[in-house]
C-alpha positions as CSV (number, residue, x, y, z in Angstrom):
1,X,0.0,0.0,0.0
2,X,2.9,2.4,1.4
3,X,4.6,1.7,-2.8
4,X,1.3,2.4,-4.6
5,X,1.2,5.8,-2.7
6,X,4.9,6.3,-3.4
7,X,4.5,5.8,-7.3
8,X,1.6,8.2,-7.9
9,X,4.2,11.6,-5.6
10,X,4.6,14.1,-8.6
11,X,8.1,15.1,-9.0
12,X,10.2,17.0,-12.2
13,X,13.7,15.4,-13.3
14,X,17.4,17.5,-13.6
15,X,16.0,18.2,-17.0
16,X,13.6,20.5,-16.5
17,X,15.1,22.1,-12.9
18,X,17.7,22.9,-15.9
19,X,15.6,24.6,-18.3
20,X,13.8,26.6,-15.4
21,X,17.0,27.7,-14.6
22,X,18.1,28.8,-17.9
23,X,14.4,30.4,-18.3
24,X,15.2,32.6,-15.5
25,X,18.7,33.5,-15.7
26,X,17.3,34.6,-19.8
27,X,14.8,36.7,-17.9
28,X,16.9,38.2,-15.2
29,X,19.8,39.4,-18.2
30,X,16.8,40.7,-20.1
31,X,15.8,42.7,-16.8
32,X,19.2,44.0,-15.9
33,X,19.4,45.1,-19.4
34,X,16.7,47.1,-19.5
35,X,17.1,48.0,-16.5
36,X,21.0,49.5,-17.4
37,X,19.7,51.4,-20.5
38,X,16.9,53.4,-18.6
39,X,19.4,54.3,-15.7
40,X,22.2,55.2,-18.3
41,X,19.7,57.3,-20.5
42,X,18.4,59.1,-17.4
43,X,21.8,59.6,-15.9
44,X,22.5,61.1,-19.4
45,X,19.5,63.1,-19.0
46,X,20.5,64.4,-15.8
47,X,23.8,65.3,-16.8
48,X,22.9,67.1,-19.5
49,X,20.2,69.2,-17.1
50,X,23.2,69.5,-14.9
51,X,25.0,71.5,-17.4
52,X,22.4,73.5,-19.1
53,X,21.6,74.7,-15.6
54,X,25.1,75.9,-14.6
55,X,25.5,77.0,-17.5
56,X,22.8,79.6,-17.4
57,X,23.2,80.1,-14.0
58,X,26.7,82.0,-15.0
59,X,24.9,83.5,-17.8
60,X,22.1,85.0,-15.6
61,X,24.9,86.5,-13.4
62,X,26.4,88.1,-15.6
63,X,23.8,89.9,-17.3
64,X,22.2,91.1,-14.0
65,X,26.1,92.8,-13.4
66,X,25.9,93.9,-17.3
67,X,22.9,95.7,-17.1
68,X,24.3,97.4,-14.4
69,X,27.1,98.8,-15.8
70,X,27.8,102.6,-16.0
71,X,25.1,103.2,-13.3
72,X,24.7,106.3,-11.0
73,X,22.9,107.3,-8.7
74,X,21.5,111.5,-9.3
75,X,24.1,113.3,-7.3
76,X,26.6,111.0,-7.8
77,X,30.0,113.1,-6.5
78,X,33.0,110.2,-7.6
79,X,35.2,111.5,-9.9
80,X,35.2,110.0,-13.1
81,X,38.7,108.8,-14.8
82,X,39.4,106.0,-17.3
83,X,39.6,103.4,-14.6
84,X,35.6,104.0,-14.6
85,X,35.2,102.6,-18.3
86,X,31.6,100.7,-17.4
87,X,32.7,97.5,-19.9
88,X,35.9,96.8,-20.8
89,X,36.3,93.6,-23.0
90,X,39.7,92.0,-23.1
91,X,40.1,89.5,-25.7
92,X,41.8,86.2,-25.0
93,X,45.1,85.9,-26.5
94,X,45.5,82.5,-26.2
95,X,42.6,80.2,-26.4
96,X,43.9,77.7,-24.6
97,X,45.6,79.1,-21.7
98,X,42.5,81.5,-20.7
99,X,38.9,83.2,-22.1
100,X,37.8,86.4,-22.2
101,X,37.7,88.8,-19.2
102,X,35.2,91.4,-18.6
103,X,35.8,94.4,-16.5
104,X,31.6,95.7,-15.2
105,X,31.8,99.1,-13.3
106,X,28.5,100.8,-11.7
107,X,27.8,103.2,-9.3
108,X,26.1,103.0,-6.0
109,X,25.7,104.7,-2.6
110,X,25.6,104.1,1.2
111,X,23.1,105.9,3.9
112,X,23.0,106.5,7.1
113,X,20.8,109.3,8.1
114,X,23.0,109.5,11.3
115,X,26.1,110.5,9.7
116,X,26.5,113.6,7.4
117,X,26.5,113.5,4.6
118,X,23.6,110.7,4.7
119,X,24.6,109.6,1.2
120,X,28.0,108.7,0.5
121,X,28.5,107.7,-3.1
122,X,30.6,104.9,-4.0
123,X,31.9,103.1,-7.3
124,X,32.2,99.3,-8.1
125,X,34.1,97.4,-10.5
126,X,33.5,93.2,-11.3
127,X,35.2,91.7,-13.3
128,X,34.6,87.9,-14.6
129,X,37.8,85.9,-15.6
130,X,39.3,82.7,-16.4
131,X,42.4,80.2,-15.3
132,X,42.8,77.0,-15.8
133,X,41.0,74.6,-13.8
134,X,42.3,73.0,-10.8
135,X,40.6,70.0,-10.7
136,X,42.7,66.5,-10.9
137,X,41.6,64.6,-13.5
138,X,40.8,61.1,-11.9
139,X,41.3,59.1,-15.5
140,X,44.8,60.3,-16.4
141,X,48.1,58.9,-15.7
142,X,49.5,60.9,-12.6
143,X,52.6,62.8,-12.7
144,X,55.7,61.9,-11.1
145,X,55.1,61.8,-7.2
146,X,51.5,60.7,-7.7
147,X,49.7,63.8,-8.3
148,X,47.0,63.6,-10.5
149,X,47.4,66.2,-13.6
150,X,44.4,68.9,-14.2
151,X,41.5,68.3,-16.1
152,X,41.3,70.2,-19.2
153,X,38.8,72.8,-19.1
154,X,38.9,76.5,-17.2
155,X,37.7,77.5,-13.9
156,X,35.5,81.2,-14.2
157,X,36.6,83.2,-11.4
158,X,34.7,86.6,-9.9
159,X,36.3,89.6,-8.0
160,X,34.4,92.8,-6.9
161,X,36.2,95.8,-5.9
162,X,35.3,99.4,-4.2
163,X,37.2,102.6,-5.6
164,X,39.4,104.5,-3.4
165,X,38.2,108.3,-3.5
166,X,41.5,109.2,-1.8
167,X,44.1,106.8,-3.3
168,X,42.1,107.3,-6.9
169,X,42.7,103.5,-7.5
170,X,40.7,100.2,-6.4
171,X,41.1,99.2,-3.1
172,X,42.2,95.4,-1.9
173,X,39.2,93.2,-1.2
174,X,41.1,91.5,1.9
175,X,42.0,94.8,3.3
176,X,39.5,97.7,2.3
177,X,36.7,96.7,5.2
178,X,34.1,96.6,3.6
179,X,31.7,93.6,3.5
180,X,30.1,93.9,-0.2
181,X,33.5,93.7,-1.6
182,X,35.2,90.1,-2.0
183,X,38.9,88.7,-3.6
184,X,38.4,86.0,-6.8
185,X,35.2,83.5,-5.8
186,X,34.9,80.4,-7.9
187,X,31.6,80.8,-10.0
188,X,32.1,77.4,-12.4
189,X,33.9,75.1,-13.3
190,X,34.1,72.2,-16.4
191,X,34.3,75.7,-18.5
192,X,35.7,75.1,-22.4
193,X,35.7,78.6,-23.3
194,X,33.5,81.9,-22.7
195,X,33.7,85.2,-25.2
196,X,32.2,88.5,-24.8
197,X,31.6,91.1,-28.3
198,X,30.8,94.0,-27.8
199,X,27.8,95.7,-30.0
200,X,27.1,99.4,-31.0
201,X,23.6,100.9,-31.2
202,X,23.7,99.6,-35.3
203,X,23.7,96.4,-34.3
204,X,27.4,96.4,-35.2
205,X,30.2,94.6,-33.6
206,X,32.9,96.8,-32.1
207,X,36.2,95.6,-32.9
208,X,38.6,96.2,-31.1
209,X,36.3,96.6,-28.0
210,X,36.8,99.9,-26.5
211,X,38.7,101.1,-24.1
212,X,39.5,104.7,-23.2
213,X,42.8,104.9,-24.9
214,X,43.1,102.3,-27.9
215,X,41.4,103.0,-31.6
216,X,37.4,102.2,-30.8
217,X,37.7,104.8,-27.6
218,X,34.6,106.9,-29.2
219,X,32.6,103.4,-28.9
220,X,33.2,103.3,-25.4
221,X,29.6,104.4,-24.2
222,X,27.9,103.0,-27.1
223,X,27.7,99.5,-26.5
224,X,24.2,98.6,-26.6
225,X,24.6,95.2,-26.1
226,X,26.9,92.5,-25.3
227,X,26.9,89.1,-26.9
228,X,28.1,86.4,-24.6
229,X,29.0,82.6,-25.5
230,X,29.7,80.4,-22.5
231,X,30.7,76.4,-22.9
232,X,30.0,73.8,-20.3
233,X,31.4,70.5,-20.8
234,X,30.0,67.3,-18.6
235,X,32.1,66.7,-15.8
236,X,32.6,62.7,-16.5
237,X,32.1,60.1,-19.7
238,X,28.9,61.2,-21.3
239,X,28.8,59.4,-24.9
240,X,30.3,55.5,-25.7
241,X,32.3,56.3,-28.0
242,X,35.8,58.2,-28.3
243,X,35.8,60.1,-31.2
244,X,36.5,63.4,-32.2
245,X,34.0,66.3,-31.3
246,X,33.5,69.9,-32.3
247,X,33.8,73.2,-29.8
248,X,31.9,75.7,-31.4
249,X,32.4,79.1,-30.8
250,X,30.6,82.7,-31.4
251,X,32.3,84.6,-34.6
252,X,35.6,83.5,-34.1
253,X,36.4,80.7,-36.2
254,X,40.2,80.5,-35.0
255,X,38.8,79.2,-31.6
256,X,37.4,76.2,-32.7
257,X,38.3,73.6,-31.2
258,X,38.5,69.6,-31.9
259,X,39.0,67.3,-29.0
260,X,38.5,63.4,-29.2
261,X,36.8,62.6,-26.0
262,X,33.5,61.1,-24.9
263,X,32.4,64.7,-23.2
264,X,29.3,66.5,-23.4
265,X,29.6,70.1,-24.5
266,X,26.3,72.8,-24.6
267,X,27.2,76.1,-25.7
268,X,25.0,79.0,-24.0
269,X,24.4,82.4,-26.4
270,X,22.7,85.1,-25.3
271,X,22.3,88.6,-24.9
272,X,23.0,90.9,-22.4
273,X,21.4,94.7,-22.7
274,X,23.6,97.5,-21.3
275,X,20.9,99.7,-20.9
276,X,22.6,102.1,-18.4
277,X,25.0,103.6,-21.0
278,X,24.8,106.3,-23.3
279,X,23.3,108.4,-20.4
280,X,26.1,109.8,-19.3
């Protein structure tokens, strides 16, 4: 009786604990595939967010100071020289050692209606710049004693300054005292290149941009509007592939760039109004 009851037990062989196994290691590959291509495509879509958003960030910055520049206040008392130029462009002279550097300067005035005079009138100056970035780059070889080399990209920097009615020059951040003032902050980094041009009220570019001495000086409080190209690259891997990829750049064709990488790059162009001068 116990062996009749024995026979009729259901049971499966190695054969087919074998091809359940093979079913489901099939369908968990299939998973983790699926599942790898929607993380790596969001992770690219997040990177590329990332960019796009620091990018324009900087941008956003820098227009607010542009639109600033050759404010005053009525009554202003400062005395005006050519250190007051409101924009001065300087052009990069080598594209891969730095960017442009723009120099923003605006008026602006502190009261206290216990001292006299209440209004005391005083005069900024920002400027944005570039250097080379500091960052190690994790994937290169390092250099002899184990430091890891640079990555290759620029760091934008940003220094604001108070004039010095006394002295007539721009006082030191770390010393002058006062708290609006600060030495070079970091602002971004992963930076390929950033160019300011200048433009006159005809919707012509000024070239060279003005300054109060060289042969555009008559241009100096003309500029209508400036023209600014900032690009971000990703800050790891973003494609497969290593192959070679354009830097474009705003109407300069002799900074163009070619690097064979797998980096992202955006290229932010806008423009900024400088709708304080011409006032003067």
């Amino acid at each position: 009786m116990m062996r009749k009851k024995l026979s009729k037990i259901a049971g499966v062989t190695l054969i087919e604990i074998l091809i359940g196994i093979v079913i489901s290691v099939v369908m968990m590959a299939a998973m983790f595939t699926s599942y790898n291509v929607v993380n790596n495509s969001y992770s690219q879509v997040t990177d590329r967010a990332k960019i796009s958003s620091q990018g324009r960030d900087v941008i956003g910055m820098m227009m607010r100071d542009i639109r600033n520049a050759g404010y005053k206040y009525y009554g202003d008392n400062v005395k005006t020289n050519n250190q007051h130029a409101p924009i001065i462009i300087t052009k990069s002279s080598n594209f891969n050692n730095d960017c442009d550097k723009i120099d923003i300067v605006y008026g602006d005035v502190d009261y206290n209606k216990n001292k006299t005079p209440k209004y005391v009138y005083q005069r900024y100056k920002i400027t944005y710049h570039c250097e080379k970035s500091k960052l190690p780059n994790k994937n290169a070889k390092p250099l002899p004693g184990g430091k890891q080399p640079p990555i290759d990209a620029f760091a934008i920097y940003k220094t604001k300054v108070i004039w010095d009615k006394t002295a007539n020059n721009w006082k030191n951040p770390e010393t002058d005292g006062v708290d609006a003032t600060y030495k070079k902050q970091l602002i971004a980094d992963y930076i390929e290149d950033l160019v300011f041009i200048p433009i006159d009220e005809e919707g012509k570019i000024i070239n060279p941009p003005p300054t109060p001495t060289n042969a555009t000086k008559s241009k100096l409080y003309k500029i209508k509007t400036i023209d600014i190209a900032l690009t971000v690259r990703s800050t790891k891997n973003f494609f497969r592939n290593i192959k070679a990829r354009f830097q474009e750049t705003l109407n300069d064709q002799t900074r163009k760039k070619v690097k064979t990488d797998r980096y992202l790059r955006e290229s932010i162009v806008v423009t900024a109004h400088a709708r304080n001068l011409g006032m003067q």
